[in-house]
C-alpha angles and dihedrals in degrees: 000000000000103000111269110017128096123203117244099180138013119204139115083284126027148168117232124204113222095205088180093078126097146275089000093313104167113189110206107193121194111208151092101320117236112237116257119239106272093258098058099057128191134240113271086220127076113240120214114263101272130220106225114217143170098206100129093030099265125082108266147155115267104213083054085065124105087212136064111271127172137168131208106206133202106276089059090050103047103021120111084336144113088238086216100106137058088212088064092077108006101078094082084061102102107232102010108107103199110170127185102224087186091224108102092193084081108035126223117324107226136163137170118217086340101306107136109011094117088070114113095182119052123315121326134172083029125098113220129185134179120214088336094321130123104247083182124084120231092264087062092251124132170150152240112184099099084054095119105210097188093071097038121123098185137337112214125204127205116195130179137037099323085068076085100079088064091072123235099028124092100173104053148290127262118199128176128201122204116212125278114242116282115257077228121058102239142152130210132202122194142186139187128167131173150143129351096014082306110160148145135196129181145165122213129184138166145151143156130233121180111318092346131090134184142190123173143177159179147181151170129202134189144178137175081202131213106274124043123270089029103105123126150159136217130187116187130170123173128187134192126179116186122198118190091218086187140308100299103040142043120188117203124198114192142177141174124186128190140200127187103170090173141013114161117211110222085176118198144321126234117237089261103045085042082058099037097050118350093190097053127096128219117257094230084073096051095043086054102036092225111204148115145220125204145171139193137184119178124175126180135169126221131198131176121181133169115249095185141340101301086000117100141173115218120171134156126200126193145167127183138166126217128190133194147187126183129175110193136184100266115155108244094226087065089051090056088070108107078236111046111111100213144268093255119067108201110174132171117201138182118184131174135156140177124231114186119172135168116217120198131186101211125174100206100181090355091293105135105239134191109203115198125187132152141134129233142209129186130177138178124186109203126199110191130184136172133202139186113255099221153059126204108309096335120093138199094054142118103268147179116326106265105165133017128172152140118238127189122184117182133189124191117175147172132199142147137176146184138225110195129170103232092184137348086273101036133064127175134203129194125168129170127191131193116214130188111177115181121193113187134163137200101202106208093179102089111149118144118292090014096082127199109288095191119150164105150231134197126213125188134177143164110215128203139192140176140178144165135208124207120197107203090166149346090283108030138083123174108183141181127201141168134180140159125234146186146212126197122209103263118221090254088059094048111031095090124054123212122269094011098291116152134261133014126325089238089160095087119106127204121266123243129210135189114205138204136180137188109178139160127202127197133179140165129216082239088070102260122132144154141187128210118181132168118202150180140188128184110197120196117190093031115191114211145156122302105174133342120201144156081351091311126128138192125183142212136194104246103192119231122030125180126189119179120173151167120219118192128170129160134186123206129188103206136175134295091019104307125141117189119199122189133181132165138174138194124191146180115201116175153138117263098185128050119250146180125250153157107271089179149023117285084043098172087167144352115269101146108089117219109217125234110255084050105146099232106249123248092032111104112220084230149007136176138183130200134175134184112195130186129194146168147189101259090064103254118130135169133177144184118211128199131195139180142182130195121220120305115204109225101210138014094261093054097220092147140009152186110267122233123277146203122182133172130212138192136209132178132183157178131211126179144148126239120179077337100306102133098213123199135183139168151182128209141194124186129184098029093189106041093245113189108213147144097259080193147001129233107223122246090336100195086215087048097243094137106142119076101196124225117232119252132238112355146186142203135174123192145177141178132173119199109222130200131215 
């Protein structure tokens, strides 16, 4: 057997793990599978095709999981798409709500069974990780946007109570893979253009030689956007190189960088101006050319090396640095005020961590046993700083120092789990994890009236989780699982008071879930296979939304949350090269305890209950994905896709809220091979109908401009060829 693999399945066709690869990379390869050396032997019975995942750390199948698990692989991804956004291909994922706000000052907004759909800056109460790489700071707060989807091989998506054992997440964990090196040196251009100056470019190349192995990329993308003040650019670019150092150890470099010289902000529109015209912009954000620019670069190095027969290292170290700079549509009389912090956001941050775990296959009374234990340590060093976004008269503009402070926030944590087979027909996983986060603050802006705001806050927690998995047949897995989980309050959360007041809002406490799952998986050696899960979360502590204004937010803690929901998808092979996918997803989100809150702007303290019974806002009541794909030999392919979303609910009070929506795309495209150049093309069209509708809501908005409306019919061609040499 090739050094460092072990075979999962034996059949005509199979799928291999690479467990050399890094940060808990499994490759997962379809294909004839190679004959084993005689003494190894191989097994007389065909197994059923396997999903390879890394969800609890350890290569593993999915359908063997008590939790939901799905991954998104590579031809949903590429296929017929930009490749610039996570919402192209995400939506057919049960349970997980990504919407493309189409304003890239403000990144995606995502959430998983409800957890994090009250940011309103990039992605919270959802682990990410790159490539093995955490993609989310220590506070729990992230981003995507550096995620390079050209290069991407799969992006898994762990939903449920074991997202606990990643730490400060309760709703899931999102992790993406870029491709391995190709066995064959090739490079790859690629194009797409469409509506609206809408365009991407991008340049991908890889190869192997000996014990090395290389993958590369780079992209820019640009839009002039559909509404004005939307434009925006992006430039990305990712690397991985792989050496076999031996047989028993590989070592990966990698590193992404990121450059978002511009985004503009065209912000929300109010109920009336949404009605009126879906495609304008409000002039506050023009007279204040709301907008923001913004870079990243992130490097990290993995190694994984076998300590002992079943007994392997794997650690991961990184360090990265983020800048931003944000101009918002803060009034200059507010800013006046000794206290006011500014209406430009301008932050530096370098961030880095280590991960190290040892992973053991045991066999304890015969009973086959994965033993998981590592330790964990994250840190990020934050310089902010606040100005004024005015002179004189003139706005817009980078103005007088208001704020100005270093911010640290740390994260050390321990865990470990097991995943034993009781009996032939039942498996159990446990898993614990330890988790200190620190915020503190060293505030350097102290004029008069505006006092020292130094200061810190500790959270700890100990987080559980449990499940079961019951084999009643070949094709067939019923599960249980439950777990608890926390979120801390993130800077962003913290870093304004209510009502102006001064310092951080170091009052918040973290929220705490408790967790439970009931699933069943099924699957047939002919390709078909569905999931059906029912959950339910109870959150104490909630943080939501307090006010929301000129692009600032300030949070509470809201009491009782509770969160029940049903997750479906199939897959179905048919006939004559068709191939039919359908998810779906209901989900009640809601208070269950009455609270206080700012039902305006000034808003100096909460005074409006909101009633137990509330919907929490952001979080749409249902969603569900199909898609109906042909294909034939001769390379042609073509797909409609159709998506829908149920009512969302846009603040706490639910006065008002973004109407339900259905909306049907088409794709069509060619793939052939010339001298061993594979070709593609394709042509796209979203948004059939020219359905007007709110793509995604802006919670509890204090001006009212709470919808962010979607575009209306689009289109978008594309081509790449692969090229060896």
């Amino acid at each position: 057997m090739v050094p460092g693999r072990r075979r999962l399945a034996a059949a005509t066709t199979a799928i291999w793990l690479d467990v050399t690869s890094p940060g808990g990379v499994a490759l997962a390869q379809v294909g004839p599978a190679p004959d084993p050396p005689a003494s190894e032997g191989a097994p007389s019975v065909a197994a059923l095709p396997l999903l390879v995942v890394t969800g609890t750390r350890v290569e593993s199948d999915a359908f063997e999981l008590p939790f939901s698990m799905d991954v998104v692989g590579a031809d949903a991804i590429h296929e017929g798409r930009l490749q610039v956004n996570l919402s192209e291909s995400m939506q057919r994922v049960p349970g997980i709500n990504v919407q493309n706000r189409f304003n890239y000052a403000q990144d995606l907004q995502m959430s998983i069974r409800g957890f994090g759909a009250r940011s309103t800056f990039g992605v919270r109460g959802i682990k990410l990780l790159y490539d093995g790489i955490p993609a989310s700071q220590p506070d729990g707060q992230g981003q995507v946007a550096h995620f390079a989807l050209t290069t991407a091989d799969r992006i898994e998506v762990l939903r449920g109570p074991f997202s606990v054992l990643y730490g400060n997440a309760s709703g899931g964990v999102i992790q993406l893979f870029s491709a391995e090196p190709p066995a064959v040196a090739q490079v790859t251009p690629s194009v797409a253009a469409g509506s609206d100056g809408t365009w991407r470019a991008g340049l991908t190349a890889g190869g192997r030689s000996g014990a090395w192995g290389y993958l590369a990329g780079v992209d820019r993308f640009s839009t002039d956007g559909f509404r004005p003040q939307s434009a925006a650019s992006r430039d990305n670019a990712m690397a991985k190189v792989e050496w076999a150092a031996g047989e028993r150890t590989q070592l990966t470099f990698l590193a992404n960088y990121m450059d978002v010289p511009l985004a503009q902000d065209p912000l929300g529109l109010t109920r009336a101006a949404f009605e009126a015209n879906p495609d304008s912009t409000d002039p506050v954000a023009i007279r204040f050319d709301t907008r923001k620019s913004y870079s990243q670069s992130q490097a990290g190095l993995a190694v994984r090396h076998e300590l002992a027969r079943e007994v392997e290292l794997r650690g991961v170290a990184y360090v990265g640095q983020r800048d931003v700079r944000q101009y918002q549509s803060i009034p200059i009389a507010p800013q006046n005020a000794p206290t006011h912090p500014g209406g430009v956001i301008d932050l530096e941050r370098v961030f880095y961590g280590v991960d190290a775990r040892v992973i053991a296959q045991l066999a304890p009374a015969g009973m086959a046993t994965t033993l998981v234990a590592g330790v964990n340590a994250d840190a990020q060093d934050e310089q902010r700083r606040g100005y004024q976004n005015f002179v004189g008269s003139t706005v817009g503009v980078l103005g007088a120092l208001r704020r100005d402070e270093d911010n640290r926030t740390t994260s050390v944590d321990a865990y470990a789990q097991a995943d034993v087979t009781l009996a032939p027909a039942w498996s159990a996983f446990a898993g614990v994890r330890t988790s200190t986060v620190r915020l503190e603050s060293e505030d350097h802006y102290v004029v008069p009236g505006n006092p020292d705001d130094s200061g810190s806050a500790d959270y700890r927690k100990t987080t559980p989780a449990v499940g079961v998995v019951f084999r009643p047949s070949t094709g067939w897995r019923l599960y249980a699982s439950a777990g608890r989980g926390f979120e801390t309050p993130t800077f962003n959360e913290v870093a304004y008071r209510p009502g102006g007041q001064t310092g951080l809002n170091l009052e918040l406490r973290p929220a705490v879930t408790d967790s439970f799952e009931l699933g069943a998986k099924w699957r047939s050696g002919g390709g078909a296979q569905g999931t059906l899960a029912v959950h339910q979360s109870r959150t104490v502590d909630e943080i939501t939304v307090l006010t929301n204004s000129g692009g600032r937010s300030t949070f509470q803690n809201a009491g009782r949350t509770l969160r029940r929901g049903i997750e479906a998808s199939w897959h179905q092979p048919l006939p004559a090269g068709f191939d039919l996918f359908v998810s779906g997803t209901l989900l009640r989100a809601v208070y269950d305890q009455d609270f206080l809150t700012c039902s305006g702007s000034p808003c100096n303290a909460p005074t409006t209950r909101v009633p137990s019974g509330n919907r929490i806002p952001g979080i749409p009541d249902r969603s569900a994905y199909a898609e109906l794909r042909w294909s034939e030999p001769s390379g042609w392919s073509a797909a409609l896709e159709v998506k829908h979303q149920g009512r969302v609910w846009v603040n706490d009070l639910n006065t008002d809220s973004a109407d339900p929506w259905t909306i049907a795309s088409l794709r069509a495209g060619y793939e052939t091979r010339l001298a061993g150049t594979r070709l593609n093309a394709f042509v796209r069209l979203d948004n059939l109908l020219d359905h007007r509708y709110a793509g995604a809501v802006i919670v509890n908005e204090s001006n009212a401009r709470y919808f962010e409306p979607a575009p209306g019919r689009g289109w978008l061609v594309g081509a790449s060829a692969a090229l060896p040499f």
